[in-house]
Backbone as CSV, one residue per row, in Angstrom:
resi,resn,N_x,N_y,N_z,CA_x,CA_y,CA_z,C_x,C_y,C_z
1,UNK,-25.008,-38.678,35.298,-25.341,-37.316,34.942,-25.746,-37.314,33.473
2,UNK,-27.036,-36.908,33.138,-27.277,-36.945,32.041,-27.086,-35.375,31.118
3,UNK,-26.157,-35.397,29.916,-25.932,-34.162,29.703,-26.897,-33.311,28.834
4,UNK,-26.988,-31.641,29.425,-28.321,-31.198,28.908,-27.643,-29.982,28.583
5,UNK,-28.127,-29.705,27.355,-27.634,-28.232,26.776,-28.139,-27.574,26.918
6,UNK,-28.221,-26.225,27.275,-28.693,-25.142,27.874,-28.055,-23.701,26.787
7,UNK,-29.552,-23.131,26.742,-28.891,-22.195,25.499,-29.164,-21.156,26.104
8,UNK,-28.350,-20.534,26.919,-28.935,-18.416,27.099,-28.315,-17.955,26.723
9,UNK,-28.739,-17.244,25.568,-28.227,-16.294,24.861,-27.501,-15.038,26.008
10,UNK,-26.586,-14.640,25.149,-25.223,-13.672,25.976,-26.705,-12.336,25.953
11,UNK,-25.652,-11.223,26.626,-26.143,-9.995,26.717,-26.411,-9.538,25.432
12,UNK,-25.231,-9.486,24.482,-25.137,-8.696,23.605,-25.977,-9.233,22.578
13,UNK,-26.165,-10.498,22.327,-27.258,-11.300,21.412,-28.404,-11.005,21.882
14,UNK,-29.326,-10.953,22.995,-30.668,-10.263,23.514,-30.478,-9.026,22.960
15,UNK,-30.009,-8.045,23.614,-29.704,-6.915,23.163,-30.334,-6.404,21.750
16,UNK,-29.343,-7.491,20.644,-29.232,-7.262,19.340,-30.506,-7.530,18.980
17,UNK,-31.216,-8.509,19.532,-32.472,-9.275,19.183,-33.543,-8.049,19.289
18,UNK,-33.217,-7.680,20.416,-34.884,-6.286,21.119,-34.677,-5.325,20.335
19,UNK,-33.166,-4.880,19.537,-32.778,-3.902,18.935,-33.209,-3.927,17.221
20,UNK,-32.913,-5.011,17.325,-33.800,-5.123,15.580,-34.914,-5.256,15.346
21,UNK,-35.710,-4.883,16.674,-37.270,-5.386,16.052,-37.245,-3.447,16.532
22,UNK,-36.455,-3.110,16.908,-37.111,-1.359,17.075,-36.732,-0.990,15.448
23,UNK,-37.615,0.203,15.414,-37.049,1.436,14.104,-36.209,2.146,13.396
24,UNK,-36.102,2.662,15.454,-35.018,3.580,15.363,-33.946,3.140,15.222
25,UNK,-33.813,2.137,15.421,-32.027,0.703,15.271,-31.958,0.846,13.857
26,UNK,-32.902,0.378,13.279,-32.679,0.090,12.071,-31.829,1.204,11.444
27,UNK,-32.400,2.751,11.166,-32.511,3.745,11.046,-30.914,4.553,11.177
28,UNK,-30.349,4.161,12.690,-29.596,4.269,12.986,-28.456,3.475,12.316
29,UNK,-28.978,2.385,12.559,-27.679,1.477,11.365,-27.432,1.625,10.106
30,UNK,-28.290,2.763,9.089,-28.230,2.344,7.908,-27.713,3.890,7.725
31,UNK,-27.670,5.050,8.485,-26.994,6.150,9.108,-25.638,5.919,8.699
32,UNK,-25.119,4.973,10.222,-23.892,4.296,10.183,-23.253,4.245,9.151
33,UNK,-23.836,2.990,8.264,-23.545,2.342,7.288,-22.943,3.489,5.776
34,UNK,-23.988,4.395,5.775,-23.868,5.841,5.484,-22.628,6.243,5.518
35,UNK,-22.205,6.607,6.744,-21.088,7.407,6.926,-20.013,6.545,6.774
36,UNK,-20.058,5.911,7.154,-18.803,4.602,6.559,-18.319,5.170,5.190
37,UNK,-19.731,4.813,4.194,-19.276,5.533,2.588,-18.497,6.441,2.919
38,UNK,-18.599,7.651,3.555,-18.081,8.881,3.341,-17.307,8.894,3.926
39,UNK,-16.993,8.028,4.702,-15.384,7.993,5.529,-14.409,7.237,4.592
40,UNK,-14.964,6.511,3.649,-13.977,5.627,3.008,-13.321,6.311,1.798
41,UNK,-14.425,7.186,1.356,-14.576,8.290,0.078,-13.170,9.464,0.728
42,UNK,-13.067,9.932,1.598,-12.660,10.825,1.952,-11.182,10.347,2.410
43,UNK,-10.889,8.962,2.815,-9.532,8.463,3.305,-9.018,8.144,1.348
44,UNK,-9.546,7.891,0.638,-9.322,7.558,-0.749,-8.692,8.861,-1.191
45,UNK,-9.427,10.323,-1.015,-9.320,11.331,-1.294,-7.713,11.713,-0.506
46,UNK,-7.875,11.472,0.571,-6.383,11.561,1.816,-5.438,11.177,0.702
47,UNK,-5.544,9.833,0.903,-4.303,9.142,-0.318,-3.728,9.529,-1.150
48,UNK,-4.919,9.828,-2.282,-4.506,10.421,-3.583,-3.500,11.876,-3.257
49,UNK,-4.376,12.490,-2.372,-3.590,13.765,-2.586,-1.926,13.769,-1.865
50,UNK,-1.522,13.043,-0.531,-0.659,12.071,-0.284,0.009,11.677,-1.131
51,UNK,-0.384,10.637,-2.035,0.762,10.070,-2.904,0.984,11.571,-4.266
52,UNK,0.366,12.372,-4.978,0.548,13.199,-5.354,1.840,14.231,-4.496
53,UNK,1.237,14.500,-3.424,2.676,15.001,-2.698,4.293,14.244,-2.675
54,UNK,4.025,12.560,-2.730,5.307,12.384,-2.571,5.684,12.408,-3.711
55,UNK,5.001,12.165,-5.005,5.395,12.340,-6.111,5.636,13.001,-7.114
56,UNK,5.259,14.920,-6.199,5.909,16.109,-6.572,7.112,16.262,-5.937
57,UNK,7.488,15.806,-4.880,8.723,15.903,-4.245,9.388,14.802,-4.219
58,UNK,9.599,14.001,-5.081,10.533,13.169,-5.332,10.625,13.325,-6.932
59,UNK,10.092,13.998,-7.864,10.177,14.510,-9.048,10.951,15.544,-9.383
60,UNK,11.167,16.555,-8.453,11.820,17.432,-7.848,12.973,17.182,-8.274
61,UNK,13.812,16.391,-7.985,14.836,15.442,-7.538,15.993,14.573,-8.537
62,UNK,14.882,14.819,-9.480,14.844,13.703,-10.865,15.383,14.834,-12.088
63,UNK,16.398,14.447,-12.776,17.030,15.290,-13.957,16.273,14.658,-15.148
64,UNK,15.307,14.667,-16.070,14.586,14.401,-16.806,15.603,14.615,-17.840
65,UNK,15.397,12.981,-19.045,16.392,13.561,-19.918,15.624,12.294,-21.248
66,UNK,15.664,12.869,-22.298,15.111,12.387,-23.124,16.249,11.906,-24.450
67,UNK,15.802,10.858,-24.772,16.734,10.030,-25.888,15.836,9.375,-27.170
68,UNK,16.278,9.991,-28.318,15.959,10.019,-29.281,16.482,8.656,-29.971
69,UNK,15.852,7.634,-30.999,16.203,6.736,-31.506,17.839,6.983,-32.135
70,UNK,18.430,6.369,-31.930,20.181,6.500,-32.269,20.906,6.891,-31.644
71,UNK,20.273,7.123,-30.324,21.421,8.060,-29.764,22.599,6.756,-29.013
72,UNK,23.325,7.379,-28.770,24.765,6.514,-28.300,24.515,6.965,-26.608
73,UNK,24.079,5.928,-26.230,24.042,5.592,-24.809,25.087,4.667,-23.675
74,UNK,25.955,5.048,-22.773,26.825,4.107,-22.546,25.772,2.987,-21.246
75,UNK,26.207,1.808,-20.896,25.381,0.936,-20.564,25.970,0.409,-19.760
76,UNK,26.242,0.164,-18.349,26.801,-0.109,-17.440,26.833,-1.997,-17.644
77,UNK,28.130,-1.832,-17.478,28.645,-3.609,-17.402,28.579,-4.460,-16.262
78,UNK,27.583,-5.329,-16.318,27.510,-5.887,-14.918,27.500,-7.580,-15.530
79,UNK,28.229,-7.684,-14.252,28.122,-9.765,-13.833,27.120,-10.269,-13.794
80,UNK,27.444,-11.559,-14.235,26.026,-12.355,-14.219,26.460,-12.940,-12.785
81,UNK,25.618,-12.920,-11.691,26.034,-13.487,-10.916,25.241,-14.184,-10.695
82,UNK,24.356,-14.855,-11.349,23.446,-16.184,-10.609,24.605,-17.289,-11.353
83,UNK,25.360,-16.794,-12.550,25.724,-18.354,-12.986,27.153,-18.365,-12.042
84,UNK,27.849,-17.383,-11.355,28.505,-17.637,-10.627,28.119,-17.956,-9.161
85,UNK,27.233,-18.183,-8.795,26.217,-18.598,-7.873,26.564,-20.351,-8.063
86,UNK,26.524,-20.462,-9.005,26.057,-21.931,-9.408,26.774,-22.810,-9.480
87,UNK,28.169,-22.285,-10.071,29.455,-22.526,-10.102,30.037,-23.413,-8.804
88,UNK,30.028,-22.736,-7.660,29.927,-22.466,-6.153,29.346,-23.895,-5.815
């Protein structure tokens, strides 16, 4: 059996082929391509205003308190625990 490669292109590759030599494809794709922008513009816009919301309502929440150079601040005492990690 001598082996012979055989190339037929799928559906969707013909398809694509007859479709790019039309106009209206083109036309249509660059439409598309179009609205994409403005879908991406507008999910950006979603976000922002989104994270603005969580970050009026978690501000909310928050006792704002301001410290002036000198002030006497107490400072919570904590373990080093990687060198007792190590110890181990």
């Amino acid at each position: 059996i001598i082996p012979l490669e055989v190339e037929l292109p799928s559906l969707r590759i013909s398809l694509r082929d007859y479709l790019d030599k039309d106009e209206d494809y083109r036309v249509a794709r660059l439409t598309e391509l179009e609205l994409l922008d403005e879908k991406r513009i507008r999910a950006l816009n979603h976000l922002k205003v989104y994270q603005n919301r969580v970050s009026r309502g978690y501000n909310k929440c928050i006792i704002h308190q301001e410290f002036d150079v000198g002030d006497l601040v107490l400072k919570e005492n904590q373990k080093n625990t990687v060198k007792d990690r190590e110890k181990k």
